[in-house]
C-alpha positions in Angstrom: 87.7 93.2 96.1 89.5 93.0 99.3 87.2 93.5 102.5 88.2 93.4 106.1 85.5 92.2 109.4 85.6 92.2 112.7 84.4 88.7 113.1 85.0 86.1 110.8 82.9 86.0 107.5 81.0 83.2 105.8 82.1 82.1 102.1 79.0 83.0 101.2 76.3 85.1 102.8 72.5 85.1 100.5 70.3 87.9 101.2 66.5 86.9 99.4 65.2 89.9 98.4 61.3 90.8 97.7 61.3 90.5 94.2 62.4 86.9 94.1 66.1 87.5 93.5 69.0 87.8 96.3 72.2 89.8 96.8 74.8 87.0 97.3 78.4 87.5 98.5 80.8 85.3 97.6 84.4 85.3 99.7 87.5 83.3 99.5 90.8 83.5 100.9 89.1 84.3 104.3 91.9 84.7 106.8 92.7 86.7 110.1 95.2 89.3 109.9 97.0 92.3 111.9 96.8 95.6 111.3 98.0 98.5 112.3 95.5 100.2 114.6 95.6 104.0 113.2 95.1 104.7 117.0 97.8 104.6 119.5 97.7 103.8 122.8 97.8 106.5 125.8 102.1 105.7 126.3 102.5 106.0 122.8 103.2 102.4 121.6 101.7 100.9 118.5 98.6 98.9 118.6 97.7 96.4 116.4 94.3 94.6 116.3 92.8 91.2 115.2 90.8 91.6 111.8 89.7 89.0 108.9 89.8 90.1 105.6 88.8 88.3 102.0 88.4 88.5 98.6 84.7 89.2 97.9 82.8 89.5 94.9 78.8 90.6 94.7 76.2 89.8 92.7 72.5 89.7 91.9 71.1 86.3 90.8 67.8 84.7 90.7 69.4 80.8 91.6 69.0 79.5 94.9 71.0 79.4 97.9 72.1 75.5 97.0 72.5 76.5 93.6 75.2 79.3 95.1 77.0 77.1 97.0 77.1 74.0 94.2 78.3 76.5 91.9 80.7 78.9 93.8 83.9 78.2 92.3 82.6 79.0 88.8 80.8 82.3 90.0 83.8 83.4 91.8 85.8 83.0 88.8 82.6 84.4 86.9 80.6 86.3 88.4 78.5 89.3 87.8 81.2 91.1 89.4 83.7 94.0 87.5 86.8 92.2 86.5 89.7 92.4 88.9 92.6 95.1 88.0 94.5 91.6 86.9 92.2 90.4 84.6 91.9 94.0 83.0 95.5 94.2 82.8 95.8 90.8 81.0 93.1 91.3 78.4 94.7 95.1 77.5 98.3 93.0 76.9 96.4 90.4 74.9 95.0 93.2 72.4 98.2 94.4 72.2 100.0 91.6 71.0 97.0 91.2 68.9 97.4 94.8 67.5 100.9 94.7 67.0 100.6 91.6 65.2 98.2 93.1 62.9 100.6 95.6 62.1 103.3 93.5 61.6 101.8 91.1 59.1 100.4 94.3 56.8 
């Protein structure tokens, strides 16, 4: 999911919750970025402003904050997280293909 900040975010911010789990946020592609202020200013012109965005994914997990980080790239790419619109789009054209080689073949 694409998010945006004000300041710049951590790759990977680990809230411990009571229970003995933690909320953990996992971002990449962290860069600054300017937008379009929907505001304008008081003559009129445009106003654009400073932001950083990411791609974040969330999830709930009992490892630890070092496990997190020494396994990030594999919870990104796995994480509890909803697949991305990509990943949905590319499993629907595999059954598909699948499908219509089903019928093909009968």
């Amino acid at each position: 999911m694409q998010v945006y900040y004000d300041s710049e975010p951590t790759k990977i911010h680990y809230e411990k919750l009571p229970d003995g789990t933690a909320n953990v946020y996992l971002r990449q592609n962290i860069k600054q970025v300017a937008v379009l202020n929907p505001r304008t200013s008081e003559d009129e012109t445009e106003v654009t402003k400073m932001v950083w965005t990411a791609e974040e994914k969330n999830l709930q997990t009992t490892m630890t904050e070092a496990e997190v980080e020494a396994n990030f790239d594999t919870l990104v790419l796995d994480g509890d997280s909803a697949p991305s619109i990509g990943q949905r789009i590319a499993a629907l054209e595999d059954a598909v293909s699948a499908l219509t080689e089903a019928i093909a073949t009968e």
